[in-house]
HTML snippet that shows the backbone in 3Dmol.js (N, CA, C, O; Angstrom):
<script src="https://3Dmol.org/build/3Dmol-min.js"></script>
<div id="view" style="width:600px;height:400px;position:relative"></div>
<script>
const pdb = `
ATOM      1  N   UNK A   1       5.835   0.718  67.574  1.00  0.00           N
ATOM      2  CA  UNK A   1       5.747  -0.297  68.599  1.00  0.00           C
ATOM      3  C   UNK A   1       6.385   0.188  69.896  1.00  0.00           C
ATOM      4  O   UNK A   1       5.968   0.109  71.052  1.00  0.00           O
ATOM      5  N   UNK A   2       7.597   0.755  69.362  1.00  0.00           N
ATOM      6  CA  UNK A   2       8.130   1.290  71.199  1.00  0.00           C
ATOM      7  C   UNK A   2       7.171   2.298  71.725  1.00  0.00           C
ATOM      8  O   UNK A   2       7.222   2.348  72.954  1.00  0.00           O
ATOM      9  N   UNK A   3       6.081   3.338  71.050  1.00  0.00           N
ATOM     10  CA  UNK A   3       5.258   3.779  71.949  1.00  0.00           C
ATOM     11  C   UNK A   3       4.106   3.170  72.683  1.00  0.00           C
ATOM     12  O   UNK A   3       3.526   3.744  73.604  1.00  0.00           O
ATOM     13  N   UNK A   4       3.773   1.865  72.188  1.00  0.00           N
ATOM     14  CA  UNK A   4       3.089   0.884  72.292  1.00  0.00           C
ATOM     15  C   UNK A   4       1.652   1.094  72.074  1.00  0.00           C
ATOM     16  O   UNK A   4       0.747   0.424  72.570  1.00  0.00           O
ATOM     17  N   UNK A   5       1.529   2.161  71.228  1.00  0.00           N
ATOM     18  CA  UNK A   5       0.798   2.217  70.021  1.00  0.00           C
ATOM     19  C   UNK A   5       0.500   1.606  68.438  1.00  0.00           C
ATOM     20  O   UNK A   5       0.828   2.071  67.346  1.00  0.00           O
ATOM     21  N   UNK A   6      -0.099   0.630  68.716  1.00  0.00           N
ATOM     22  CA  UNK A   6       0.299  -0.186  67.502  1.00  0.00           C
ATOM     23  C   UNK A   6      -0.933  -0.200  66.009  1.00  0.00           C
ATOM     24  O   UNK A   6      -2.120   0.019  66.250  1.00  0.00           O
ATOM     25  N   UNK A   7      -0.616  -0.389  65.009  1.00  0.00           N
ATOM     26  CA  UNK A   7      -1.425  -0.226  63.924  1.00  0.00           C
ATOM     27  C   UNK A   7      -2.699  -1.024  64.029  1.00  0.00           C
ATOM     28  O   UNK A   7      -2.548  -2.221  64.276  1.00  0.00           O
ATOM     29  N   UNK A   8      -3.685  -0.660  63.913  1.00  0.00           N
ATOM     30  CA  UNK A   8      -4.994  -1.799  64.100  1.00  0.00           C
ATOM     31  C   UNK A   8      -4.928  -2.751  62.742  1.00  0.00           C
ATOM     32  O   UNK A   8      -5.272  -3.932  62.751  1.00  0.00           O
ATOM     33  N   UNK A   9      -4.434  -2.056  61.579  1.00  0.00           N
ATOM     34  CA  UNK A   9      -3.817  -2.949  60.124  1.00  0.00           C
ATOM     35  C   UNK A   9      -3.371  -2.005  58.955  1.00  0.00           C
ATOM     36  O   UNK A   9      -3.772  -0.877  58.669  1.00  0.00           O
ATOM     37  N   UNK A  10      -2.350  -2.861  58.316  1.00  0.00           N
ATOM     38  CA  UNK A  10      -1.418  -2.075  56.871  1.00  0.00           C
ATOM     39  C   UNK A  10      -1.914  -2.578  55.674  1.00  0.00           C
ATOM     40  O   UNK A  10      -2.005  -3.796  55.515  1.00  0.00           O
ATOM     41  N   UNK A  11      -2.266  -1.741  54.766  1.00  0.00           N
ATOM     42  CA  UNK A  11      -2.657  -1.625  53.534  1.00  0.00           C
ATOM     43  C   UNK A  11      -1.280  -1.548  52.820  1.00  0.00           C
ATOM     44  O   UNK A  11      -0.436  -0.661  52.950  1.00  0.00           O
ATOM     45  N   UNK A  12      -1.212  -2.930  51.846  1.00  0.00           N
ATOM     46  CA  UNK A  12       0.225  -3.126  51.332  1.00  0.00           C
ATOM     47  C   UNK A  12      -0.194  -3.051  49.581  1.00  0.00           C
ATOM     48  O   UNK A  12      -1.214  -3.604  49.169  1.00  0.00           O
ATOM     49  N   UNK A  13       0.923  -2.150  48.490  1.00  0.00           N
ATOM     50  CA  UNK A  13       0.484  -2.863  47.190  1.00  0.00           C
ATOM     51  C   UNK A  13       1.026  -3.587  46.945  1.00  0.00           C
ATOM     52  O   UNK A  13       2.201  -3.476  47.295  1.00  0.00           O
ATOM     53  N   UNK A  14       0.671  -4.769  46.238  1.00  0.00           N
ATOM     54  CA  UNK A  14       1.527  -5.777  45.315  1.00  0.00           C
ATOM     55  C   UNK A  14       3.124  -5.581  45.167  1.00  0.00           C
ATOM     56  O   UNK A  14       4.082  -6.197  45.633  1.00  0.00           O
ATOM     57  N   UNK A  15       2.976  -4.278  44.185  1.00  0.00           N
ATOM     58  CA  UNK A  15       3.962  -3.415  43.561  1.00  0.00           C
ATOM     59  C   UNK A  15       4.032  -2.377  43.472  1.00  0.00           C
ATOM     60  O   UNK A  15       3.201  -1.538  43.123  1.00  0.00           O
ATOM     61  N   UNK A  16       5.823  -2.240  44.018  1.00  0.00           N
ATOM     62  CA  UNK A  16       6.098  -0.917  44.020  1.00  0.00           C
ATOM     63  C   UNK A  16       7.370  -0.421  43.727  1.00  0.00           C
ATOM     64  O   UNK A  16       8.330  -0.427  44.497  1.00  0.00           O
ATOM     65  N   UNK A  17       7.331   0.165  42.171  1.00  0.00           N
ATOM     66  CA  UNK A  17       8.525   0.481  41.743  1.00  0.00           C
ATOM     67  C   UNK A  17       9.641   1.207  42.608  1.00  0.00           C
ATOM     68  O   UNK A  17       9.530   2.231  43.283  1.00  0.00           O
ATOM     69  N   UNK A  18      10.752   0.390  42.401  1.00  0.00           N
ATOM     70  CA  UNK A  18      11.932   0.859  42.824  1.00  0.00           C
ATOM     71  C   UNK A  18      11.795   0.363  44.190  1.00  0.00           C
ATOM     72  O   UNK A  18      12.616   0.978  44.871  1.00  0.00           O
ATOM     73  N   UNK A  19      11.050  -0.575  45.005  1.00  0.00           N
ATOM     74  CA  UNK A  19      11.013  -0.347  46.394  1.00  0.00           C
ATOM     75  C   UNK A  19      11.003  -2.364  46.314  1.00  0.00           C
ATOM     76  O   UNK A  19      11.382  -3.059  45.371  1.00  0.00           O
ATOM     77  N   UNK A  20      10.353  -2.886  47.847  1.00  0.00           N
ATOM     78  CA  UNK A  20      10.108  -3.844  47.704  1.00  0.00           C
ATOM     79  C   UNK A  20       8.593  -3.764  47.654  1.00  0.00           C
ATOM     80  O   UNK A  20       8.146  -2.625  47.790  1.00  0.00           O
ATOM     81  N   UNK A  21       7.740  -4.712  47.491  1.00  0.00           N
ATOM     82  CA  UNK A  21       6.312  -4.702  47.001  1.00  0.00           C
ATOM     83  C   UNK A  21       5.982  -5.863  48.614  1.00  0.00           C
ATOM     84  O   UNK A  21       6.709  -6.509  49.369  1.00  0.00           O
ATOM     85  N   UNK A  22       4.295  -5.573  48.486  1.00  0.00           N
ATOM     86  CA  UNK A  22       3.968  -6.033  49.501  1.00  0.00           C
ATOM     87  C   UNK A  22       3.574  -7.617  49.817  1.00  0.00           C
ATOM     88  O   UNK A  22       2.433  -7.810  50.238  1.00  0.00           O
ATOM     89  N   UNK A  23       4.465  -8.782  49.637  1.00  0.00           N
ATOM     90  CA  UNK A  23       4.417  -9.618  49.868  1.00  0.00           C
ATOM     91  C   UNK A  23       5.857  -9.926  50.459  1.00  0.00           C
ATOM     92  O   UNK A  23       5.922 -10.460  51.566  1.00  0.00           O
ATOM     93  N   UNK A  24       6.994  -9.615  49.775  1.00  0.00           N
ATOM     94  CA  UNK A  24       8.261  -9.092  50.833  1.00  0.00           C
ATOM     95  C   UNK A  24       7.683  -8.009  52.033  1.00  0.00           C
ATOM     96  O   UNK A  24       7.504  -8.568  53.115  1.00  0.00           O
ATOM     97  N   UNK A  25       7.443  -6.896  52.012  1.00  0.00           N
ATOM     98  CA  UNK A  25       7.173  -6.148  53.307  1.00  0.00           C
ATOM     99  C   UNK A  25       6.609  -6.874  54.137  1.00  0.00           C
ATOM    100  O   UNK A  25       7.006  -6.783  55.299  1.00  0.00           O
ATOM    101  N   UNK A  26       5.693  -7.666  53.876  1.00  0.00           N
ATOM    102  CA  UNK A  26       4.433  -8.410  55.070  1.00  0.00           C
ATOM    103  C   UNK A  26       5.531  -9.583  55.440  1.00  0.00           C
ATOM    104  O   UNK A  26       5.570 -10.008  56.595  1.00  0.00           O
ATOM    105  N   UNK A  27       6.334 -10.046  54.526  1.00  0.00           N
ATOM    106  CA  UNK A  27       7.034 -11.122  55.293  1.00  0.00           C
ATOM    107  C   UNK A  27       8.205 -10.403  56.762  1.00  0.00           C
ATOM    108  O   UNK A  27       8.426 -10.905  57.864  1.00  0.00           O
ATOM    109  N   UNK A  28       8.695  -9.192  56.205  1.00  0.00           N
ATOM    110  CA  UNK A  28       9.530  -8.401  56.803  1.00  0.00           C
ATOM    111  C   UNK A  28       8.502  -7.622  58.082  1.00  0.00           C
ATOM    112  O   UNK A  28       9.099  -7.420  59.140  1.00  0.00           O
ATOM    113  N   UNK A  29       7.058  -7.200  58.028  1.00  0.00           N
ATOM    114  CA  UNK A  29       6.333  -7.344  59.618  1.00  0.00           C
ATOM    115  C   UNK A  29       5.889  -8.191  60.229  1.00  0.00           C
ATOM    116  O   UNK A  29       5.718  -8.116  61.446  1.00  0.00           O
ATOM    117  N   UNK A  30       5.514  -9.493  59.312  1.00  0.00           N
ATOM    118  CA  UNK A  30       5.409 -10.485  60.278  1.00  0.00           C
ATOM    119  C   UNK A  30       6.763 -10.875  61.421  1.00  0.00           C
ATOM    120  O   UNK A  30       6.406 -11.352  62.498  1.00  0.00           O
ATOM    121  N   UNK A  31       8.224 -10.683  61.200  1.00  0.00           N
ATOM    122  CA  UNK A  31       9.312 -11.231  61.737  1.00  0.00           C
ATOM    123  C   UNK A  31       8.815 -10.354  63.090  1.00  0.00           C
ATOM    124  O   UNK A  31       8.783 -10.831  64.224  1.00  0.00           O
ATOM    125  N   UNK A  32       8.350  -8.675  62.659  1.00  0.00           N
ATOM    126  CA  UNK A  32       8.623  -7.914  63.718  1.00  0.00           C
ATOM    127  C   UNK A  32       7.281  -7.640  64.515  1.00  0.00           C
ATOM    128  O   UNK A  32       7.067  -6.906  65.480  1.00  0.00           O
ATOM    129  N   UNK A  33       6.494  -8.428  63.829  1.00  0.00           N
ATOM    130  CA  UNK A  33       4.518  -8.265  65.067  1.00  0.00           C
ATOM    131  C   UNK A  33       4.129  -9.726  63.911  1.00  0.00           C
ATOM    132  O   UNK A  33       3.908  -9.587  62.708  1.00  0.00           O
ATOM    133  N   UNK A  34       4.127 -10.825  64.525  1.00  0.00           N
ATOM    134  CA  UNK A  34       3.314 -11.856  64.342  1.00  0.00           C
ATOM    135  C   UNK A  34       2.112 -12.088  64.120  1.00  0.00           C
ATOM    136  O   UNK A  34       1.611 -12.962  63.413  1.00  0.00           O
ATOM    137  N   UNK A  35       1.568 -11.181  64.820  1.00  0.00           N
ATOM    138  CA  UNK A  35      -0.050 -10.988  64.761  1.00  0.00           C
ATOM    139  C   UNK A  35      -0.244  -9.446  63.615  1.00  0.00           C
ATOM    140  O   UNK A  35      -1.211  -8.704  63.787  1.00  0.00           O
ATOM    141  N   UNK A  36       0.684  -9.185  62.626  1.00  0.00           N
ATOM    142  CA  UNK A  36       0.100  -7.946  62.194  1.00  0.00           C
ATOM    143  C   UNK A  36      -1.020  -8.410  61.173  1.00  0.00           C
ATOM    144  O   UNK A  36      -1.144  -9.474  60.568  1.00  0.00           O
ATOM    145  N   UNK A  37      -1.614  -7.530  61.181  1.00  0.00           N
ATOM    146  CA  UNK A  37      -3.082  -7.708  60.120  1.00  0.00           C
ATOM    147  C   UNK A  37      -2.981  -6.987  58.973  1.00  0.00           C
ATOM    148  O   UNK A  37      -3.548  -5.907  58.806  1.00  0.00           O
ATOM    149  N   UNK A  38      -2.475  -7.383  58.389  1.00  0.00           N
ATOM    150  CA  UNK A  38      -2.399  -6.764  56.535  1.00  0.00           C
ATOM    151  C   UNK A  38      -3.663  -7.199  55.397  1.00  0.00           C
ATOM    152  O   UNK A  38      -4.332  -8.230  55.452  1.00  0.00           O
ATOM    153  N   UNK A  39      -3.750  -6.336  54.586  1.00  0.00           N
ATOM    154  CA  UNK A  39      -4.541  -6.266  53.360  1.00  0.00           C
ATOM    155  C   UNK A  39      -3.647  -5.846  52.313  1.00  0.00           C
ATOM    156  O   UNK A  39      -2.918  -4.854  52.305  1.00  0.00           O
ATOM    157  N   UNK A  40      -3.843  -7.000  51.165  1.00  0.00           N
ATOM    158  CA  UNK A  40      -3.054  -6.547  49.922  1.00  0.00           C
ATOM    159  C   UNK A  40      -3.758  -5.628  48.692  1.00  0.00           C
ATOM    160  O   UNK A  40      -4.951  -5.840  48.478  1.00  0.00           O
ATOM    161  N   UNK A  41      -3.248  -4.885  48.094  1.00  0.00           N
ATOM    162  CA  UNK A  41      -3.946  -4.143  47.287  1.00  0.00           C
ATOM    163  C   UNK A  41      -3.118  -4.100  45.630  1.00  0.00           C
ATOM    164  O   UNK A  41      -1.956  -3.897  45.279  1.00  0.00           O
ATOM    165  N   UNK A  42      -3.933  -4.295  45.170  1.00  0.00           N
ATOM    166  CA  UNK A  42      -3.255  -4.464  43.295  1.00  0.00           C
ATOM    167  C   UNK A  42      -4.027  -4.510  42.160  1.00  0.00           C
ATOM    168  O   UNK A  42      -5.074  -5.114  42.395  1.00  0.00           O
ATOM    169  N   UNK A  43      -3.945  -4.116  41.010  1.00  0.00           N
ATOM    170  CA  UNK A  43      -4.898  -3.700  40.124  1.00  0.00           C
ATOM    171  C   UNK A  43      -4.036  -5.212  39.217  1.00  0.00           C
ATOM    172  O   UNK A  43      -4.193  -5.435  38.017  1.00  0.00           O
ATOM    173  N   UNK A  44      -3.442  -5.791  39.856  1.00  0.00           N
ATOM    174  CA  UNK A  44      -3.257  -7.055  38.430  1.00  0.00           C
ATOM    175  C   UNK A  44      -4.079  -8.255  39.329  1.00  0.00           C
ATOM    176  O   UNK A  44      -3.602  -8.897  40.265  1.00  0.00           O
ATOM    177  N   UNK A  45      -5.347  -8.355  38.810  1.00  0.00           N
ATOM    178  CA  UNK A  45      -5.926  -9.179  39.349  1.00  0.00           C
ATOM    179  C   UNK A  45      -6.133 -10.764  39.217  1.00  0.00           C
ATOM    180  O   UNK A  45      -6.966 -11.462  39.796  1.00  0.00           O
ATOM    181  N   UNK A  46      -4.965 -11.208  38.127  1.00  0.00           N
ATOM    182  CA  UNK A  46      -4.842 -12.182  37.855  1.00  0.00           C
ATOM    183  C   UNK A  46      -3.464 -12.986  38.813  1.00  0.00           C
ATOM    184  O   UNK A  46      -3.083 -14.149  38.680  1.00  0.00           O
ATOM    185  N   UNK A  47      -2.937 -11.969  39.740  1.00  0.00           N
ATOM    186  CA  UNK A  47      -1.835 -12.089  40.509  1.00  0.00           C
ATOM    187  C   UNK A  47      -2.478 -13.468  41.646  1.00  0.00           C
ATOM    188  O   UNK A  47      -3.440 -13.407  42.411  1.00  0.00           O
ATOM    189  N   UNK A  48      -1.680 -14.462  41.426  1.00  0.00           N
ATOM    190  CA  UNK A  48      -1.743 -15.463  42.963  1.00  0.00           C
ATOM    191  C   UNK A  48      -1.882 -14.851  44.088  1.00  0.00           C
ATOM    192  O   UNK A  48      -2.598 -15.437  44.900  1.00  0.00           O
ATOM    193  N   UNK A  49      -1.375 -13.729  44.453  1.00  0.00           N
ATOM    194  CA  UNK A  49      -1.738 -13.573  45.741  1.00  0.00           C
ATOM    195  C   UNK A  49      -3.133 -12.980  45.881  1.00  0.00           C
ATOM    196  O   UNK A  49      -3.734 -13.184  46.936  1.00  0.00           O
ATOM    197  N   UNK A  50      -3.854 -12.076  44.656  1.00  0.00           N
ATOM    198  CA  UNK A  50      -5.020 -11.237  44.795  1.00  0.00           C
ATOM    199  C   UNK A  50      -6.083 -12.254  45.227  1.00  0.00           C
ATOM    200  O   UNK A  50      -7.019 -12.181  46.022  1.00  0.00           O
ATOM    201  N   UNK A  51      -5.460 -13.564  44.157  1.00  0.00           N
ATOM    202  CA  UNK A  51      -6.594 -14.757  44.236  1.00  0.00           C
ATOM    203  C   UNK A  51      -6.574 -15.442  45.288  1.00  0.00           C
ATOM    204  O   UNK A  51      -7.554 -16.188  45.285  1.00  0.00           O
ATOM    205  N   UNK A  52      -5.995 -15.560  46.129  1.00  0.00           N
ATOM    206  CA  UNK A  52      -5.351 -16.405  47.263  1.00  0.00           C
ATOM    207  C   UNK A  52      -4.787 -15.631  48.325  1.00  0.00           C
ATOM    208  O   UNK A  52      -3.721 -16.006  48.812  1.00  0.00           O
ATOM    209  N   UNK A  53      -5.269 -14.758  48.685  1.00  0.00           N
ATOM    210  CA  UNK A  53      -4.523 -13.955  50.223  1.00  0.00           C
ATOM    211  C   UNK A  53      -4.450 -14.294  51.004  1.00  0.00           C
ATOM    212  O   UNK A  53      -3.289 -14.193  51.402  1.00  0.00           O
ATOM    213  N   UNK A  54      -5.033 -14.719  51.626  1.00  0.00           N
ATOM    214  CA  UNK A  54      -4.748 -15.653  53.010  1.00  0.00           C
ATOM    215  C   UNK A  54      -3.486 -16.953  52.948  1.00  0.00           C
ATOM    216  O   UNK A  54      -2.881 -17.542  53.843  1.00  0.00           O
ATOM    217  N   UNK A  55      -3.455 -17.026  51.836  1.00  0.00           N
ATOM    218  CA  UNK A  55      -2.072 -18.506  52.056  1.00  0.00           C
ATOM    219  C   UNK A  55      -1.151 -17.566  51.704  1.00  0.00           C
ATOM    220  O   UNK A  55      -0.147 -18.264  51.566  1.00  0.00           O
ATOM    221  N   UNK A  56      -0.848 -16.521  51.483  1.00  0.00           N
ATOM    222  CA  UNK A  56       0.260 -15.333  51.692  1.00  0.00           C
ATOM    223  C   UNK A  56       0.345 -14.474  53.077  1.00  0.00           C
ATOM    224  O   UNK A  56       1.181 -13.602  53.309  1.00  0.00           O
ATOM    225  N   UNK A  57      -0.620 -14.874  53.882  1.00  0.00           N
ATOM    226  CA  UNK A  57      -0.786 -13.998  55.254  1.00  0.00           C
ATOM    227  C   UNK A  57      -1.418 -13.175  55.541  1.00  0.00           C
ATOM    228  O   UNK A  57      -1.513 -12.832  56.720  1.00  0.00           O
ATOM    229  N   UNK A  58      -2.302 -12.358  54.206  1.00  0.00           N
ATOM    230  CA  UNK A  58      -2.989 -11.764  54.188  1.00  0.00           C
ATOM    231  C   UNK A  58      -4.467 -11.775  55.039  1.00  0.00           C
ATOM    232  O   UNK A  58      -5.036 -12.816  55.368  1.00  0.00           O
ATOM    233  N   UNK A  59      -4.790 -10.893  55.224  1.00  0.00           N
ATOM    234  CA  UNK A  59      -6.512 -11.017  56.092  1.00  0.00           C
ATOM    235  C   UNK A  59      -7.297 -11.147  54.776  1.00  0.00           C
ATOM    236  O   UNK A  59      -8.136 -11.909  54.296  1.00  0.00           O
ATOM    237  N   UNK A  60      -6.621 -10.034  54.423  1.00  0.00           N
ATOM    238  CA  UNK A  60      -7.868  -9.828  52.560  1.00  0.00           C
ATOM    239  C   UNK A  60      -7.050  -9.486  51.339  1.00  0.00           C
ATOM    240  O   UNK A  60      -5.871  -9.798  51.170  1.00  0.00           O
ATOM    241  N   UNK A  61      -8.082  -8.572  50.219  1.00  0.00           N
ATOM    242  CA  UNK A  61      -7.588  -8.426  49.251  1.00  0.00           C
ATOM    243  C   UNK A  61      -8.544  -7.298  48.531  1.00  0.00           C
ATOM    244  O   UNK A  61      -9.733  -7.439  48.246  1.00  0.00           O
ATOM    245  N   UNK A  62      -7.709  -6.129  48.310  1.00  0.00           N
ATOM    246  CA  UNK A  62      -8.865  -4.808  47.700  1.00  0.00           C
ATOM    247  C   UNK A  62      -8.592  -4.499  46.350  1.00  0.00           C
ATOM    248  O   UNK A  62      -7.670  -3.696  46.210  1.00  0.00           O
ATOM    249  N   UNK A  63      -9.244  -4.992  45.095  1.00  0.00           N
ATOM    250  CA  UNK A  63      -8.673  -4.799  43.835  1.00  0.00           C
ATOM    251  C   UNK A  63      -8.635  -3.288  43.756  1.00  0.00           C
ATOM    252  O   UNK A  63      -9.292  -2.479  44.411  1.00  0.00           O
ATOM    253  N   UNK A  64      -7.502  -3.024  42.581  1.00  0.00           N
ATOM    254  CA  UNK A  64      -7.964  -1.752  42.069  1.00  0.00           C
ATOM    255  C   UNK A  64      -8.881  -1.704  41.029  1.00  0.00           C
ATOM    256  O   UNK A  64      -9.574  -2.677  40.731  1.00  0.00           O
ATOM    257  N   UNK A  65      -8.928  -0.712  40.499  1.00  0.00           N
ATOM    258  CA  UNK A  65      -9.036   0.898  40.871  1.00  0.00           C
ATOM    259  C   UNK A  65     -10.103   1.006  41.978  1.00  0.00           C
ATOM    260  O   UNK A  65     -11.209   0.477  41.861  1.00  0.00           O
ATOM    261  N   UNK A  66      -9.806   1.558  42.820  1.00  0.00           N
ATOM    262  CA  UNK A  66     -10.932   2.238  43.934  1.00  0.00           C
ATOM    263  C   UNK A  66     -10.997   3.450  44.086  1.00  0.00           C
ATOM    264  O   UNK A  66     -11.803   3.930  44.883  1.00  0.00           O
TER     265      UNK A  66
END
`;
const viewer = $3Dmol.createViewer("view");
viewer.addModel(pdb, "pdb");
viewer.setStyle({}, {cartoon: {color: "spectrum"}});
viewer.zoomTo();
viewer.render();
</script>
């Protein structure tokens, strides 16, 4: 952002061992770009958010395996 080059959108997974997973991260870029455009990605497709992305903030949703 300080080069003011900014991402056109982030590809987040669900889960990610040892780290935080992407429904914490997207809450943690929304604070810092309001308008960021995320896609969630996860092979547990029975997950609330896979089924429901958009009421998590999401634009979309890309199952796995791809």
């Amino acid at each position: 952002m300080d080069s003011g080059e900014l991402f056109d959108a982030v590809i987040l997974d669900l889960t990610v061992l040892g780290g935080i997973g992407g429904e914490q991260t997207l809450k943690e870029l929304l604070n810092i770009d309001p308008l960021v455009r995320a896609v969630v990605s996860s092979g547990y497709a029975n997950d609330p958010i896979m089924a429901d992305c958009k009421k998590y903030g999401f634009q979309d949703a890309i199952p796995k395996p791809y």
